[in-house]
C-alpha positions in Angstrom: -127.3 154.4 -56.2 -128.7 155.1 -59.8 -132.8 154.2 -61.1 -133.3 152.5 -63.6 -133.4 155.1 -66.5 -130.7 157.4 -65.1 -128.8 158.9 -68.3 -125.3 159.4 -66.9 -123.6 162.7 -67.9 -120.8 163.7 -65.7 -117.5 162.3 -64.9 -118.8 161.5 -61.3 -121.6 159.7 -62.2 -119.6 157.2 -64.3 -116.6 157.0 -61.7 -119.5 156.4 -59.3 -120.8 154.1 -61.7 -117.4 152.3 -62.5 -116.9 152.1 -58.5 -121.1 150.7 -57.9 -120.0 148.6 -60.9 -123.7 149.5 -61.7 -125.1 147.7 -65.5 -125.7 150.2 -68.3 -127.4 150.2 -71.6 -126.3 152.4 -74.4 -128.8 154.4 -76.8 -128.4 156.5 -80.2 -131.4 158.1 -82.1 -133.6 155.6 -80.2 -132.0 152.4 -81.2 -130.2 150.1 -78.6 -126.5 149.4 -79.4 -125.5 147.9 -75.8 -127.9 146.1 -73.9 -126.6 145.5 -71.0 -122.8 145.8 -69.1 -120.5 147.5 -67.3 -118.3 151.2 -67.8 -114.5 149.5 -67.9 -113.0 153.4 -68.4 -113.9 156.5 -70.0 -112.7 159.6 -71.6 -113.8 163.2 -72.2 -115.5 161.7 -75.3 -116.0 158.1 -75.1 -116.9 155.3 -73.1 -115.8 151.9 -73.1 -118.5 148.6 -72.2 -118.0 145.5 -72.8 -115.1 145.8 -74.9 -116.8 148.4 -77.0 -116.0 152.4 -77.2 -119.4 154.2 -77.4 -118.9 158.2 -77.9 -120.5 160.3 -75.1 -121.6 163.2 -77.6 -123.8 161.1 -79.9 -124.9 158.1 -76.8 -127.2 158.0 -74.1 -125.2 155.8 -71.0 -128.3 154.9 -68.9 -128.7 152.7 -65.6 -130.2 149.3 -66.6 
């Protein structure tokens, strides 16, 4: 559904995400801190990969 690239945003794109069970990568100031999994759930202000909460303010979410 997603390019590779794609910075997810919205509440629909991760549910669509979570549902595609599409792999994501996680940025902050240019640096890497997930390479590479699935959205288990999110909130209004974080998202949780591979065990790990990522905050959606201060992340980039993009399709891998």
């Amino acid at each position: 559904m997603f390019k590779s690239g794609f910075v997810l945003a919205t509440d629909q794109q991760f549910e669509a995400a979570i549902h595609n069970k599409t792999l994501v990568f996680v940025k902050m100031d240019g640096e890497i801190l997930e390479e590479g999994g699935r959205i288990e759930s999110y909130s209004d202000d974080a998202v949780h990969i591979n065990g790990a909460k990522f905050m959606r303010f201060s992340c980039m979410i993009m399709v891998l």
